[in-house]
Every structure is written in C-alpha cells, then in structure tokens.
Steps between C-alpha positions, in 0.01 A plus 500: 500500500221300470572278760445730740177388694390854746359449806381745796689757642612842521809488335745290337865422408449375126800331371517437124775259364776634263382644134729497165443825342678578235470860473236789450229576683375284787098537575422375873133455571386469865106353567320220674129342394317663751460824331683729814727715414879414588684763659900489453710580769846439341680353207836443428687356221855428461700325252796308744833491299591183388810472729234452814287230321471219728418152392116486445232213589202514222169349614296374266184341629191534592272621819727295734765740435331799370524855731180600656403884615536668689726396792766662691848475550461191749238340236178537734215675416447870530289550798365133546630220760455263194780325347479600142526303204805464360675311213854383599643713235380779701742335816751393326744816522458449885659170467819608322784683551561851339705337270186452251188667395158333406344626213126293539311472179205278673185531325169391753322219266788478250595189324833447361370632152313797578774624694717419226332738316422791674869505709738300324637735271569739792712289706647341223655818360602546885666215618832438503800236600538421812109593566238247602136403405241304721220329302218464679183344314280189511179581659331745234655280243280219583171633631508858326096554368660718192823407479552148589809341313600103474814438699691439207393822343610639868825314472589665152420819632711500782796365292502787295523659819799341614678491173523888462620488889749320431606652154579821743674301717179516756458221760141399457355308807136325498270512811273222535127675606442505861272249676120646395267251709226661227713418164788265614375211333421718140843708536750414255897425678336424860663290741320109498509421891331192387818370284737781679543628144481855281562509158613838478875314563492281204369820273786732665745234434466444185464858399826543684367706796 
C-alpha cells in the first residue's frame, strides 16, 4: 500500500486492507526505501467465506487516517517509549465492536482525486450494502504544492464518491478535517469558531449524506 509510511524498529505487524482479485496469479512484493533487505517471518492468506463477512467500514482519506509502520498489537512503537503516529483509521477497529471490520484505504498526502485514482476502483468493486465509507479530505485539497484542487472541483469529486456508495447501497459519511493550527484557516470543510460554522454540512446535505 502506498500509504504505508515505515518507521524504526525491529519488526512489524503490517496490515494491508482488503484486495479484489479476480483470479490468476497474485505477485506480492515486500521492500522499503532504505535499500535493507526485508526478512519475512510469516504470511498468510485466506479467502473468508462469504457467510462470515461482517459489515465493513472503508476509509478513504488522507494522512489523518492513513496506517503507519510498524506498531504492535497495542499501537505503540516497537522498542520506543514514544507514542507513535497514528491515523485514526489505524484506531478505529479498537473502537468497535466485532461486529465490523475496517478496511482503511488512507493515503498520507492524498487529496480526494488522487486517491480516487489510485484506490477507488479497488474498494469500489469491494463494497457492498450494508457497508460504510468515511471521507476524509480537505487539507491536501487546498494547500497541496502538486495537486491542489478548487473546492468545487473537490466537491465534484467527492460526489462521485458518494453516488457509487450509495448505488451499492453504501452509507457514505463525510469527516470534516481535524483542527491543524498550521492549515486550519487554508483547509477546505473546517469548523469557523469565529461564526461557529463548517460548510462541510451544507455540502453533505445537499449531496444527501
């Protein structure tokens, strides 16, 4: 996944969100930037029968919600007293029963479009009714060096989005951006304190979200 950001550490639990594959053979490639070696210790792949599918949350977003590596089963770092970063997509599973399972598509420095591109497809062919999606976008919309986007470009883009949610019978939910002392006043669908106001409501309203 390329939202996987590495950090230090010995080892790691890497946790990669569901893939469609449609048959054939399946090539896995395992490597970092920093030119060591990676050494395996296990891999497993199942396919779970449809029967035990639980209802799934799909994250689409950004850095806020993105994994980060490595951590560990209690989501600290290996071997450090640090807290480590972490997106809340990474959490999120903690939060909720075992009822559902959180498949998290965050992409570190997406906007909505790029990671309409490179994931979309994917968890499009995936989802299914009763499933959710989280949108999560607005900061790398607006201040993006490369890939800056109007908001109304933003606002198309996340309507197609929503429309092929719903077209599944998906429950697509919008997350305003988090408070960013650095971008809050650049971030597209912030909260105003000044006029207690944010108008990611009056976009997910009228896209019927």
């Amino acid at each position: 996944s390329s939202g996987a950001q590495n950090r230090g550490g010995s080892s790691a639990l890497m946790e990669i969100p569901a893939v469609h594959h449609d048959g054939g053979s399946l090539d896995i490639t395992f490597g970092n930037t920093s030119g060591n070696n990676e050494r395996i210790a296990s891999l497993k792949i199942a396919r779970v029968p449809k029967k035990y599918r639980k209802p799934v949350i799909w994250i689409a977003g950004d850095s806020e919600s993105s994994n980060y590596y490595p951590f560990d089963t209690d989501g600290d770092d290996l071997e450090s007293d640090k807290i480590m970063i972490t997106g809340f997509g990474q959490q999120l599973s903690k939060l909720l029963s075992d009822k559902y399972s959180v498949s998290n598509y965050g992409q570190p420095s997406a906007t909505v479009k790029t990671w309409y591109d490179e994931c979309f497809e994917s968890v499009n062919k995936l989802m299914q009714p009763g499933d959710t999606i989280l949108v999560d976008f607005g900061i790398n919309d607006a201040v993006s060096s490369s890939n800056k986007m109007s908001i109304d470009e933003m606002r198309s883009q996340m309507e197609s989005v929503f429309n092929a949610a719903k077209a599944k019978s998906v429950t697509p939910i919008l997350i305003s951006p988090v408070y960013n002392g650095k971008y809050q006043h650049r971030a597209y669908f912030t909260y105003d304190a000044s006029t207690d106001t944010n108008s990611m409501y009056e976009f997910a309203e009228s896209c019927g979200v």
